[in-house]
C-alpha positions in Angstrom: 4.1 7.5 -24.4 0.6 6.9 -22.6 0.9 6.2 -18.8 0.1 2.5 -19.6 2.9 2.4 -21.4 5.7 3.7 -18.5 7.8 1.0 -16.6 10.1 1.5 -13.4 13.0 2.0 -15.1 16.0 2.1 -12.2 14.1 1.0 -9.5 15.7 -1.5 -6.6 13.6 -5.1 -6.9 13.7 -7.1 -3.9 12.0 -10.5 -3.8 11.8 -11.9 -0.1 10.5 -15.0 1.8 11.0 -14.6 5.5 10.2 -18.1 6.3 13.4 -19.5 3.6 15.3 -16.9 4.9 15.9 -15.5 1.9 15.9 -12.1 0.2 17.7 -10.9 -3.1 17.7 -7.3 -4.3 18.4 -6.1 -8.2 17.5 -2.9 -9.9 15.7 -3.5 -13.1 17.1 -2.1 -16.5 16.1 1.3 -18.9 13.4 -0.9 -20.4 12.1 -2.1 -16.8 13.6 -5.5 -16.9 15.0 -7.3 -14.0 15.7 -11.0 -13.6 16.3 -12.9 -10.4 18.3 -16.4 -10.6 18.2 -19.6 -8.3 14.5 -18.7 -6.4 13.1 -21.9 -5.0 9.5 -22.5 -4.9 7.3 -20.5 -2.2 5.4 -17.2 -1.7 7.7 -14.4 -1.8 7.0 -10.4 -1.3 8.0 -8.3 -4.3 9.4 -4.6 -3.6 9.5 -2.6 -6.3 11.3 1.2 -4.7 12.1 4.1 -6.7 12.8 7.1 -5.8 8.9 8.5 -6.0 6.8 5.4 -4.9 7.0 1.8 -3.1 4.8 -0.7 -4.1 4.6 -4.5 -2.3 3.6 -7.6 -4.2 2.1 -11.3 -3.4 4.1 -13.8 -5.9 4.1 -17.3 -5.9 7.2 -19.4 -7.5 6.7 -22.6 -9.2 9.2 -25.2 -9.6 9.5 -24.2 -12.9 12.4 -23.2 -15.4 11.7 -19.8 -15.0 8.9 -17.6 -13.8 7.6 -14.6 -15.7 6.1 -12.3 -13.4 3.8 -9.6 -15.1 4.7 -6.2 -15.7 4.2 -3.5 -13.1 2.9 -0.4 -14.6 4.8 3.0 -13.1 1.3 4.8 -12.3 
């Protein structure tokens, strides 16, 4: 498997908005997968913390069914 091809397998997502109040932490799955339910529109921080790294990310929510977010590459 190429480095391109690694995902955070484990690793403790948290999506937060400060100004909602609100903040929700799941870990994602062996394939990388993580879903978060019931987010209402806004700009939210995305924490993605394994063991060996801690990256932040910018994500806005739509009022939309469902959101995906794109893939974060363990690098």
């Amino acid at each position: 498997m190429n480095d391109s091809a690694k995902v955070y397998a484990g690793a403790a997502i948290t999506l937060e908005n400060k100004e909602l109040g609100r903040s929700a932490t799941v870990y994602s799955g062996a394939d990388g997968m993580y879903y978060l339910r019931n987010v209402p529109p806004g700009t939210y921080t995305l924490e993605v913390r394994t063991t060996a790294a801690l990256k932040k990310y910018r994500v806005v929510i739509q009022p939309k069914p469902y959101v995906d977010i794109m893939p974060i590459p363990a690098k």
